[in-house]
C-alpha positions as CSV (number, residue, x, y, z in Angstrom):
1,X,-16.8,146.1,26.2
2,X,-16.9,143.4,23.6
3,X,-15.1,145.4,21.4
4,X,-12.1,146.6,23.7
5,X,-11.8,143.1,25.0
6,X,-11.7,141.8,21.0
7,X,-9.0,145.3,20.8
8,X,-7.0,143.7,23.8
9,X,-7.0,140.4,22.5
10,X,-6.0,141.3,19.2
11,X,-2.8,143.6,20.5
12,X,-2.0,140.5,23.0
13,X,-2.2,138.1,19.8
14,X,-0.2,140.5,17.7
15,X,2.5,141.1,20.5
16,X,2.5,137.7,20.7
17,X,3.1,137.0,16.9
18,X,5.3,139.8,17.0
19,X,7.6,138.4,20.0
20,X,7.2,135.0,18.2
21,X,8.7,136.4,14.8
22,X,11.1,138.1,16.7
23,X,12.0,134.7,18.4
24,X,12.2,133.2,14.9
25,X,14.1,136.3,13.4
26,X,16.6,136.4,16.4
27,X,17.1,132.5,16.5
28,X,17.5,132.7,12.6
29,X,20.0,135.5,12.5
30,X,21.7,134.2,15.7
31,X,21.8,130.8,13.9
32,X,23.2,132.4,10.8
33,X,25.5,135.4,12.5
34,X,26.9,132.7,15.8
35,X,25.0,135.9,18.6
36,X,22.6,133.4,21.1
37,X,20.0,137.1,22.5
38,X,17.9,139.5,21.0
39,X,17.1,142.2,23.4
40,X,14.8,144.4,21.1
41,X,12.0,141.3,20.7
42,X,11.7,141.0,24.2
43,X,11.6,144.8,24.4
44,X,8.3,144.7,21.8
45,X,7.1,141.8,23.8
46,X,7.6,143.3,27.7
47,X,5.8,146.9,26.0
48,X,2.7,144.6,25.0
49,X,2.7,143.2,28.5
50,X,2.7,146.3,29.9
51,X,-0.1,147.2,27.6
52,X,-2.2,144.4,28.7
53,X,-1.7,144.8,32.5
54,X,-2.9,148.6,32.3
55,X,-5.9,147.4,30.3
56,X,-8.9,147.1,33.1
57,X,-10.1,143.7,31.3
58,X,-6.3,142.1,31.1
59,X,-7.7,139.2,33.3
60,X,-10.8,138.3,31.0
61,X,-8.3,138.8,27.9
62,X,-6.0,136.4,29.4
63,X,-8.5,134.1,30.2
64,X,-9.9,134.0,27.2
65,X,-6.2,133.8,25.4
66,X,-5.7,131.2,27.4
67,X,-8.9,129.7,26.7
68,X,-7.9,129.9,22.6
69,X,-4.8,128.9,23.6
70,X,-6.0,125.4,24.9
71,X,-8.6,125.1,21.8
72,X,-5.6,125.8,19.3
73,X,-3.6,122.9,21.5
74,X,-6.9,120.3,21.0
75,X,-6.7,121.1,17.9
76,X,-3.2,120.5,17.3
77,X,-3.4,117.4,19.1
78,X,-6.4,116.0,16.9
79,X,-4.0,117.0,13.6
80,X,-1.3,115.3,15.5
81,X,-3.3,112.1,16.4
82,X,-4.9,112.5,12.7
83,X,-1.3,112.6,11.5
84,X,-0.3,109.4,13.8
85,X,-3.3,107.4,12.7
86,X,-2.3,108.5,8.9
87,X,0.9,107.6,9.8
88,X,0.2,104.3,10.9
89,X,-2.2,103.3,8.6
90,X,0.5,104.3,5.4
91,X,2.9,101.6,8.0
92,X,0.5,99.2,7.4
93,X,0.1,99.8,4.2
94,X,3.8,99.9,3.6
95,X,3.7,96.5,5.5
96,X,1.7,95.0,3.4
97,X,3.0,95.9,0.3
98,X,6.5,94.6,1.8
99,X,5.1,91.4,2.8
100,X,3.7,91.0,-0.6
101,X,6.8,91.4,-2.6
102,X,8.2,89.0,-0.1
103,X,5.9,86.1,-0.9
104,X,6.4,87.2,-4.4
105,X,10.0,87.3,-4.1
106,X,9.6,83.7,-2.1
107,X,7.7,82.3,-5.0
108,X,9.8,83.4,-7.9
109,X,12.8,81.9,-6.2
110,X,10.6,78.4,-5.3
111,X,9.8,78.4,-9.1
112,X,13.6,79.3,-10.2
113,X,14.5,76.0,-8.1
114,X,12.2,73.6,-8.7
115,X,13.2,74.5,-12.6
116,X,17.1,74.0,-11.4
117,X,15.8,71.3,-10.0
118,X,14.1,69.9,-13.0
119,X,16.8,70.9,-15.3
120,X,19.5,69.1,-13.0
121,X,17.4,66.0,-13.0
122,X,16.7,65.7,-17.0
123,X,20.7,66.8,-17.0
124,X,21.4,63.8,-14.8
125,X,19.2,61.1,-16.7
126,X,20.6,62.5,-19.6
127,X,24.5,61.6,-18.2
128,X,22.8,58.4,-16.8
129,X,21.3,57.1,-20.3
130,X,24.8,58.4,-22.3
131,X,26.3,56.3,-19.8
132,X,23.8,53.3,-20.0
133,X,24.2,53.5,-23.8
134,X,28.2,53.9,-23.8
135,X,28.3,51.0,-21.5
136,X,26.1,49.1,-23.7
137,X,28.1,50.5,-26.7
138,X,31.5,48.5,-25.1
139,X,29.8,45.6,-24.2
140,X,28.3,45.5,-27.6
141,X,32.2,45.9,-28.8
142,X,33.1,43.6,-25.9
143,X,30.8,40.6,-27.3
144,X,31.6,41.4,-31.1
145,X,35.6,41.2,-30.2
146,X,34.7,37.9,-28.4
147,X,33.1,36.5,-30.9
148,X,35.5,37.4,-33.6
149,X,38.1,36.0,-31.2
150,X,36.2,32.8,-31.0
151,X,35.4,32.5,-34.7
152,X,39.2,33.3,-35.4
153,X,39.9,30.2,-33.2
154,X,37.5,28.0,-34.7
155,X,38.6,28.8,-38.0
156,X,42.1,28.6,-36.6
157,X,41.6,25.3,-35.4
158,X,39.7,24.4,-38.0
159,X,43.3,25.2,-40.4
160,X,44.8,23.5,-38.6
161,X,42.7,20.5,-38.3
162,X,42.9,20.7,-42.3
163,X,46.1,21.1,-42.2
164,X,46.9,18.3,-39.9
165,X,44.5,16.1,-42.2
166,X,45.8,16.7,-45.8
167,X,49.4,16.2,-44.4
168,X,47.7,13.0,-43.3
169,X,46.3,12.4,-46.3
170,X,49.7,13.3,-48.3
171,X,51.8,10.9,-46.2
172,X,49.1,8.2,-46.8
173,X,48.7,8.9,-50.5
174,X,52.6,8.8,-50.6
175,X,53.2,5.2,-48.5
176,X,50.8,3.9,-50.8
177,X,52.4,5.2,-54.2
178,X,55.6,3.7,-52.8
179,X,54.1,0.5,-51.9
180,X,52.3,0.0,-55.2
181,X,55.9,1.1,-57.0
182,X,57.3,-1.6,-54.9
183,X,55.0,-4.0,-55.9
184,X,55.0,-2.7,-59.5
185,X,58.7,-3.3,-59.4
186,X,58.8,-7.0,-57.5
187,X,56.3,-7.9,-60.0
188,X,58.3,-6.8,-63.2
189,X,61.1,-8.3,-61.7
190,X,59.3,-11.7,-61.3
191,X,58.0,-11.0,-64.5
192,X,61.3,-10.7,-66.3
193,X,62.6,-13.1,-64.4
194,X,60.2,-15.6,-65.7
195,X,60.8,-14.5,-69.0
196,X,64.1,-15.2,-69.4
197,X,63.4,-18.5,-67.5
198,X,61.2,-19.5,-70.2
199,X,63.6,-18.4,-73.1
200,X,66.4,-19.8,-71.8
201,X,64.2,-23.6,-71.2
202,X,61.9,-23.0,-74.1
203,X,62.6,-26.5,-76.1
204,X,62.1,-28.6,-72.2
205,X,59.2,-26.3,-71.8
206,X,57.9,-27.4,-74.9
207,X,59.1,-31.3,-74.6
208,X,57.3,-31.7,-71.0
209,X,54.1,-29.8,-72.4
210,X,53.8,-32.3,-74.8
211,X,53.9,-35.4,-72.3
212,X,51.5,-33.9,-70.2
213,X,49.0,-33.6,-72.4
214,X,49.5,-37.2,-74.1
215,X,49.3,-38.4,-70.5
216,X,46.1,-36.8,-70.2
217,X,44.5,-37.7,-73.1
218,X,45.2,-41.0,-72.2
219,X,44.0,-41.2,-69.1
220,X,41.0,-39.5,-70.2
221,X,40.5,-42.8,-73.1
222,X,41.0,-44.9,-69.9
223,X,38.9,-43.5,-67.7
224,X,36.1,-43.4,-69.9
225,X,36.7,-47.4,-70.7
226,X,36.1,-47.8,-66.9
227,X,33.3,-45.9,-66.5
228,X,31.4,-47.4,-69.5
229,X,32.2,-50.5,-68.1
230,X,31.8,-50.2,-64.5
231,X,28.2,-48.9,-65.7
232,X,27.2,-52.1,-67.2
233,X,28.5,-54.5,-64.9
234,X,26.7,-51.7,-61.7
235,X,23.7,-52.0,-64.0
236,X,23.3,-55.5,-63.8
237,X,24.7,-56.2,-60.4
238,X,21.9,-53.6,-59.2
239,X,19.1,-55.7,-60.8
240,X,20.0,-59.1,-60.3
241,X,20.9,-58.4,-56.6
242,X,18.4,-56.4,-53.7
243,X,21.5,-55.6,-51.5
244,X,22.4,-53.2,-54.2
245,X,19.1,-52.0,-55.2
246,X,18.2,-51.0,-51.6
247,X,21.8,-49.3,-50.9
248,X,20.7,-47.2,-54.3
249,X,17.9,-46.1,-52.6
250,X,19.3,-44.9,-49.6
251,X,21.8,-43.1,-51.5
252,X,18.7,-41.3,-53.5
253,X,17.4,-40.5,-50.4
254,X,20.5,-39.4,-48.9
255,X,21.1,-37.2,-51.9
256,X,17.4,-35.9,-51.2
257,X,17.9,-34.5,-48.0
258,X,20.9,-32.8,-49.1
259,X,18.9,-30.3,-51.3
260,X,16.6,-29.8,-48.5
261,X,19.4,-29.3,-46.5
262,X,21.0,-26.7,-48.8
263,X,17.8,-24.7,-49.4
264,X,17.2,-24.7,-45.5
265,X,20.6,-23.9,-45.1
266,X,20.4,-21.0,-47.5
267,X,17.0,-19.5,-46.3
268,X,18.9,-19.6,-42.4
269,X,22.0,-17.6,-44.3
270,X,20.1,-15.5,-46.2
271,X,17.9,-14.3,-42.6
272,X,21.5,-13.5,-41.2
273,X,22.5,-11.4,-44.2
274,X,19.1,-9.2,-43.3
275,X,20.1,-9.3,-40.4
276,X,23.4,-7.8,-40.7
277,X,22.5,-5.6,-44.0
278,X,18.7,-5.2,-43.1
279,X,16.9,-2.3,-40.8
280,X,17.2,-2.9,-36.9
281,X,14.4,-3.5,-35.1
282,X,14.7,-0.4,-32.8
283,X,14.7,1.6,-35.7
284,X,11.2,3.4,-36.7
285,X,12.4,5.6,-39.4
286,X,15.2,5.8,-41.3
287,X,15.9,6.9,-45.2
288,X,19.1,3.7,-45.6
289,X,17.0,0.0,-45.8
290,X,17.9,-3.0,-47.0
291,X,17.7,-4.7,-50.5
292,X,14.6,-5.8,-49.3
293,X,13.5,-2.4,-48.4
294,X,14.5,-0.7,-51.5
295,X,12.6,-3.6,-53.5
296,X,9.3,-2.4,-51.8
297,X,9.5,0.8,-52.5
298,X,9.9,0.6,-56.2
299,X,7.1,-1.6,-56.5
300,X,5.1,1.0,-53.9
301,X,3.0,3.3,-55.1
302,X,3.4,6.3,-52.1
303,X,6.0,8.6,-52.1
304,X,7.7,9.4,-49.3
305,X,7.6,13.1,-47.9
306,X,10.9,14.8,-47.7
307,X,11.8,18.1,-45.9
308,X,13.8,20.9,-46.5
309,X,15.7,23.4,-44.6
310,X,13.1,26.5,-45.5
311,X,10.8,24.4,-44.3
312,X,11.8,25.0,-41.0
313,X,10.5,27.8,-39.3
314,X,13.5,28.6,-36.1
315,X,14.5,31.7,-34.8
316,X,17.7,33.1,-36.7
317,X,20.0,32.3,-34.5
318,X,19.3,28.5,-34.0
319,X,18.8,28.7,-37.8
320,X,22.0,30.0,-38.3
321,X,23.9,27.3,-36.0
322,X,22.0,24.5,-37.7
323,X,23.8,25.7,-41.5
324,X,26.5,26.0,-39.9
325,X,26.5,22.2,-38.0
326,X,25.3,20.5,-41.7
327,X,27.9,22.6,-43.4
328,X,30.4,21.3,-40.8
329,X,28.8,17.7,-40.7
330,X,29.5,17.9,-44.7
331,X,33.0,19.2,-44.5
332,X,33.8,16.2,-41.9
333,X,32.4,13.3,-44.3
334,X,34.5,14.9,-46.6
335,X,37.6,15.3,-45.2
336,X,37.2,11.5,-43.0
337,X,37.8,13.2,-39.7
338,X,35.4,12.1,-36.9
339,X,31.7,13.2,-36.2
340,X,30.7,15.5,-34.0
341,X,27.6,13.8,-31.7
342,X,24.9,16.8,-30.2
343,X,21.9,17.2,-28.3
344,X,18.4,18.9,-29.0
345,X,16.2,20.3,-25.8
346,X,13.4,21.8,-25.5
347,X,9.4,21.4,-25.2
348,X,8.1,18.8,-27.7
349,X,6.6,19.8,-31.1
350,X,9.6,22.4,-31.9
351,X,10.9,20.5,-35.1
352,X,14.2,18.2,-33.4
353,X,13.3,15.4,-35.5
354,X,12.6,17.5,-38.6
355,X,15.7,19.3,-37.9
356,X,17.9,15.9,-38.0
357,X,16.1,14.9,-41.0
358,X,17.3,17.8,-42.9
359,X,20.8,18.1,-41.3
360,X,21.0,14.5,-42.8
361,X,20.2,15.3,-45.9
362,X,21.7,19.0,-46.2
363,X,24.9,16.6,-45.6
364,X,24.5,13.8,-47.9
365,X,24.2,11.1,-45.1
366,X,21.7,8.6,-44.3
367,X,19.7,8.9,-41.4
368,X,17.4,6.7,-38.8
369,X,15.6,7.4,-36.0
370,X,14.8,5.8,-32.9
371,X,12.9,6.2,-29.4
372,X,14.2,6.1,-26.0
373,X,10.5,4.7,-25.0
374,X,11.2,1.4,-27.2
375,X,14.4,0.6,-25.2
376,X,13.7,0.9,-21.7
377,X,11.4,-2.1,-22.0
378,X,13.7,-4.2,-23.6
379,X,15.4,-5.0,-20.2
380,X,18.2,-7.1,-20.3
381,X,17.4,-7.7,-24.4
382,X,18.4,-3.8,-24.8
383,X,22.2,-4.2,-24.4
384,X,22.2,-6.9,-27.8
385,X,19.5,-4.3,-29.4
386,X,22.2,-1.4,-29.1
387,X,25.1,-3.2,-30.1
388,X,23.1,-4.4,-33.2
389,X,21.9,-0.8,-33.7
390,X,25.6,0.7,-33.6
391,X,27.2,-2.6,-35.8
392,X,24.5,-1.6,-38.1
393,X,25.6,2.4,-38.3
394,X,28.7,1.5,-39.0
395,X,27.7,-0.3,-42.3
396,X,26.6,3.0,-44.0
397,X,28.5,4.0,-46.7
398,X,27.5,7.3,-46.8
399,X,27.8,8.2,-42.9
400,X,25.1,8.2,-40.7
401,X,22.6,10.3,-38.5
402,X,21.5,8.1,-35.3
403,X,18.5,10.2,-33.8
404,X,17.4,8.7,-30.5
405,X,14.2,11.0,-29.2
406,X,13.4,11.1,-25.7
407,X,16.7,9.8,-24.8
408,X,16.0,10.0,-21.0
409,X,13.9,7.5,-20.7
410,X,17.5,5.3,-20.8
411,X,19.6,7.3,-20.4
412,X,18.7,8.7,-16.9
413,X,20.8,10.3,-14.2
414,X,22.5,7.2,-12.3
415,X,23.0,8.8,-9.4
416,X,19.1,10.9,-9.8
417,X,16.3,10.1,-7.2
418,X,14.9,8.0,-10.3
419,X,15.5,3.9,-9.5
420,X,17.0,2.5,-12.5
421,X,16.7,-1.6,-13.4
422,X,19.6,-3.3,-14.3
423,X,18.4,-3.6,-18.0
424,X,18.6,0.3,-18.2
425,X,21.8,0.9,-16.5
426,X,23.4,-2.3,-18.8
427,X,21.5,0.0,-21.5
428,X,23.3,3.5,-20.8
429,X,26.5,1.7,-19.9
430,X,26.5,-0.1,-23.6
431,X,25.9,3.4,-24.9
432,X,28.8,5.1,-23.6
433,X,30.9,2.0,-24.7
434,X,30.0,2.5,-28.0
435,X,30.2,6.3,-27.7
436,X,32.9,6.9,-25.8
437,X,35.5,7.4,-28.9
438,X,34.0,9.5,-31.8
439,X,33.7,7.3,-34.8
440,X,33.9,7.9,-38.4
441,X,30.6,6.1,-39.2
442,X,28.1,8.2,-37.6
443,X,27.0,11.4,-35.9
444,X,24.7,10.8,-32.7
445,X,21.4,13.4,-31.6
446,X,19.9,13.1,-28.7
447,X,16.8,15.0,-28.2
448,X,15.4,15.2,-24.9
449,X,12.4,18.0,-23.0
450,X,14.4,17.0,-20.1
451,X,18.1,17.7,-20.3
452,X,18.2,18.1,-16.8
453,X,17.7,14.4,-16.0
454,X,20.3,13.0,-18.5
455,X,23.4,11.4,-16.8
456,X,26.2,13.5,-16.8
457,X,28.4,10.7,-18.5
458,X,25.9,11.2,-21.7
459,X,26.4,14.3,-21.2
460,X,30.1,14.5,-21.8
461,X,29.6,12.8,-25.1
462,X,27.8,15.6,-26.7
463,X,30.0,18.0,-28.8
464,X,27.2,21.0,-29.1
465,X,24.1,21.1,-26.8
466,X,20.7,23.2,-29.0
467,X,17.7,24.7,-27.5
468,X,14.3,24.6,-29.5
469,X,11.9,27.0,-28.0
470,X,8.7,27.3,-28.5
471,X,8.1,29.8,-31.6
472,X,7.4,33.4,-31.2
473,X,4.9,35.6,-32.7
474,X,7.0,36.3,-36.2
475,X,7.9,32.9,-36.5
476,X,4.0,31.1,-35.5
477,X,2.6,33.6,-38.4
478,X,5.3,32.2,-40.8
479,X,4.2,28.7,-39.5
480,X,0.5,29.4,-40.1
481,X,1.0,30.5,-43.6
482,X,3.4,27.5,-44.3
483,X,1.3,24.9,-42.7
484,X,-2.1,26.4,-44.2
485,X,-0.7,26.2,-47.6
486,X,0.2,22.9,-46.9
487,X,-2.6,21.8,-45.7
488,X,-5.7,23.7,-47.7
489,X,-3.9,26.1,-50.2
490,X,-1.7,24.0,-52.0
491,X,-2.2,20.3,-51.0
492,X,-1.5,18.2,-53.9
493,X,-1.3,14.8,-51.8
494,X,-4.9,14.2,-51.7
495,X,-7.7,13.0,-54.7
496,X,-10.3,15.0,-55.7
497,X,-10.4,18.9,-56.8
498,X,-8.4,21.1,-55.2
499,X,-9.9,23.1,-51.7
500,X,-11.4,26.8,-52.5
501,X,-10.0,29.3,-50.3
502,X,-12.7,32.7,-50.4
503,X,-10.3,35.1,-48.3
504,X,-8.7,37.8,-49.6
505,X,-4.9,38.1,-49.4
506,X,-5.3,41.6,-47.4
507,X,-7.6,39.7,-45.2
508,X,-5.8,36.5,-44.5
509,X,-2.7,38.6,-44.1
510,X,-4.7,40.8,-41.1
511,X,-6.1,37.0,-39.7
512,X,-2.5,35.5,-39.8
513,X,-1.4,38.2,-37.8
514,X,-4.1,38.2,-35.5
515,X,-3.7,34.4,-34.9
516,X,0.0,34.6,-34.5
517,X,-0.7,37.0,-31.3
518,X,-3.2,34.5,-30.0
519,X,-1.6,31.5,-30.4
520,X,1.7,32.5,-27.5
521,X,3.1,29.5,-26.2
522,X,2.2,27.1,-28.9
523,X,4.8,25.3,-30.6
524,X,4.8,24.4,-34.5
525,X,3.2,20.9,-33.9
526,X,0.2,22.3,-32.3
527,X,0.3,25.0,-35.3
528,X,0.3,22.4,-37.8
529,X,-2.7,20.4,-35.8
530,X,-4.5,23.6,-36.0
531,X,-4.4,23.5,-39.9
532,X,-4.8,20.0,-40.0
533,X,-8.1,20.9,-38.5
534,X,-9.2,23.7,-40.6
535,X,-8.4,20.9,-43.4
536,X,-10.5,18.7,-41.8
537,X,-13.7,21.3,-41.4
538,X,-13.5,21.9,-45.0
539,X,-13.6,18.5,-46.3
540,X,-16.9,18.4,-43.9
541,X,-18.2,20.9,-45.6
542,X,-21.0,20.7,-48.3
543,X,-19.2,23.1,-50.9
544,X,-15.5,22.6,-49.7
545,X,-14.7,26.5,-49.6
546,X,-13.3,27.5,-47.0
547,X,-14.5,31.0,-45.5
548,X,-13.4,33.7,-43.0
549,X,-16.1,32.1,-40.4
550,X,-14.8,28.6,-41.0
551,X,-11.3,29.4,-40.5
552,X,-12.1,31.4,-37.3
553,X,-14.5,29.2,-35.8
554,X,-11.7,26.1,-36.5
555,X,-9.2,28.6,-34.4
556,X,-11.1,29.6,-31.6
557,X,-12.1,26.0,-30.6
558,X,-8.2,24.9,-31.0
559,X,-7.5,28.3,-29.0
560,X,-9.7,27.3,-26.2
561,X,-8.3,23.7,-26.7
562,X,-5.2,24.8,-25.4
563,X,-6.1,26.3,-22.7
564,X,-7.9,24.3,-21.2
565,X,-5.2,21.1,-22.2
566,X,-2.5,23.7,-20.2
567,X,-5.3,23.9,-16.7
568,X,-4.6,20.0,-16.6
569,X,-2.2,18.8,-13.8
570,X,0.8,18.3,-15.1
């Protein structure tokens, strides 16, 4: 049984496979040839049929066809949901590998634009500092062009000022030739005129000559007869009568007190010629003096000490415009024209009164110098004091330099919250009178640490206007190794042997540098202090040497000097 049904299922299965093939072939060749039936496969496939139905176990074979038939369709169906599951896992897959090369993708491009991004911003700076630097380029050229503009105009003026002066000078040199060849010729005139006056009356000339001087000798004879004889007779009227003897000694007397008069007299004259060629009273320093003056200093054994531009330590700039102020101080002693009158600011102990000093000498002019502080107490006193002072100046043969430090402690704002007495305001107001034209006899500096409080009527007098600020670092090391050397080094002012210095050069060199860092905000006074005192440690010391530990300890004590002098209310 087993084996028919396996024969049955085997034909069924076969008719099938062969209907199927036949399907395939027909569909194919109808595909291919355009016909849509093939009678001959369903032929084969109604003869299997037919085969099946007369078999007497068709139902079971069916059955179990059927039966295969639903196990091939699980099957299938598990390879399809296999495949779908394959499927959807590879779409996953494929997902992922997309969404990778997205964020990829996303990062390159992030990357490619923050570089664009960092490119176009060093590209912009690099516009922005071409520009910055062209722009400072023309403002450079802008400032250069000024200043050759204003240089040209100075020296233009300055021709022309010369100009104006030596035509001056010509026209004055030439009424004065003419005037002397007028003279020259009135006088040879007179001259001849006289001359052939006398050569035409030579012989009366001669004849009234003669008389004159026989009268004279004469009189002479005559005049001594008298006197001989009044003598006698005097002589004995005076002792034989008291009258006369007493009015002899009141004469005697009276010619007594006239020499005392006279020498009285003289000493009174001579205090007013001091007076009017000697040194004022309100000046402290000055390098003119009077006879007097002069006549102690050659018998005096000190010697004054005298300053030089290089010893000096400014900034180039205001070093430059102080050449160029004596250079034009020089040229305008010169030349006769007018001084110019200025005004020093700035913190005290920057070198204004060393700096007027030299401009003095680098010109060839006297100078003096006085304090604001010594007139405002004068009161009403001052006015007489000032015009002294400038009658004085004007006596100077060689010009001269009228320093006046702290200059607003007179000279004060008017109209300022300050209340002025009437000695200072008679003070200011003399000043400006004798200031208000410049003058050929002197050049006027004010120097001030408050140019703020000057009145602005001073303040139109002044021709140039020069800040001194405190040094800075290149200029307090050259201060240091000036004033040291001055000082300790080299100082050749004192007795005694000469200080020891036991520093190397490559080691002071490092400790001048390091001091001129510390040392911010001090000014070239306090500088020179602070090597006044490391002077002042080495003469205390037993050997006189000075060392590295000296010199530093002598520093840091001035350093915290300062600091705490600058925590004191101001």
């Amino acid at each position: 049984m087993k084996t028919m049904t396996s024969w049955f299922v085997e034909r069924l299965a076969q008719g099938m496979r062969v209907v199927e093939c036949d399907s395939k072939a027909s569909s194919s060749s109808n595909a291919n040839s355009g016909v849509g039936f093939d009678p001959e496969a369903l032929e084969r496939g109604a003869k299997a049929l037919r085969e099946i139905n007369q078999s007497p176990h068709a139902k079971k074979v069916l059955d179990l066809a059927k039966t295969q038939e639903l196990t091939k369709q699980q099957e299938s169906k598990a390879k399809e949901a296999e495949m779908k599951a394959a499927a959807s896992q590879y779409s996953v897959q494929q997902e992922k590998v997309r969404w990778e090369e997205q964020r990829k993708y996303a990062q390159e491009q992030a990357q490619h634009k923050g570089e664009i991004a960092k490119f176009e911003d060093q590209l912009a700076r690099r516009r922005q500092e071409e520009s910055h630097e062209k722009e400072r380029q023309r403002n450079a050229e802008m400032v250069a062009l000024q200043e050759q503009s204003k240089k040209r105009i100075e020296a233009e003026k300055l021709a022309i000022e010369q100009r104006i002066q030596e035509e001056r000078r010509a026209t004055e040199a030439y009424r004065i030739k003419m005037e002397k060849e007028q003279i020259r010729m009135k006088a040879l005139a007179e001259a001849e005129g006289r001359t052939q006056e006398h050569r035409a009356n030579e012989d009366i000339f001669r004849r009234e000559l003669l008389l004159k001087m026989k009268e004279e000798r004469n009189k002479a004879v005559q005049v001594a007869k008298a006197v001989l004889t009044s003598l006698g007779e005097g002589a004995r009227d005076i002792l034989t009568d008291q009258t006369k003897m007493a009015m002899l000694a009141g004469g005697i007397s009276l010619m007594a007190l006239g020499v005392y008069g006279s020498r009285e007299g003289t000493k009174v004259a001579a205090r007013a010629i001091d007076r009017y060629l000697g040194t004022p009273s309100l000046v402290r320093d000055t390098s003119r003096s009077s006879m007097f003056g002069r006549m102690r200093r050659m018998f005096s054994s000190g010697k004054e000490e005298e300053y030089q531009m290089k010893d000096i330590i400014l900034n180039k700039g205001l070093g430059e415009r102080i050449q160029s102020l004596s250079g034009s101080l020089l040229m305008t002693k010169q030349r006769g024209a007018p001084f110019r009158h200025m005004l020093f600011y700035g913190p005290p102990g920057t070198g204004k009164t060393m700096t007027a000093k030299v401009i003095a000498k680098q010109s060839n002019m006297d100078y003096a110098i006085l304090t604001g502080g010594d007139i405002a107490p004068l009161g009403g006193d001052a006015v007489t004091q000032l015009h002294s002072l400038f009658d004085w100046s004007a006596t100077s043969n060689k010009g001269l330099v009228l320093f006046i430090d702290e200059a607003d402690a007179f000279l004060g704002d008017r109209g300022g919250k300050m209340v002025q007495s009437e000695g200072l305001r008679a003070a200011l107001n003399a000043l400006l009178y004798r200031t208000g034209d410049q003058s050929k006899h002197f050049s006027m500096i004010l120097a001030t640490n408050r140019p703020g409080d000057l009145d602005s009527a001073v303040l139109n007098r002044i021709d140039d206007a020069l800040e001194f600020p405190n040094p800075e670092a290149e200029e307090r090391r050259q201060l240091i190794e000036l004033y040291l050397k001055r000082y300790v080094a080299e100082n050749k002012s004192v007795k005694g042997p000469s200080i020891r210095v036991d520093i190397t050069p490559g080691d002071l060199s490092k400790m001048y540098d390091s001091i001129a860092k510390d040392t911010k905000g001090f000014s070239g006074r306090d500088i020179a202090k602070m090597m006044s005192a490391v002077q002042a440690a080495v003469y205390g010391s037993v050997d006189g040497i000075l060392t590295p530990a000296m010199f530093k300890g002598v520093v840091d004590y001035k350093l915290k000097e300062f600091q705490k002098r600058k925590e004191l209310p101001q």
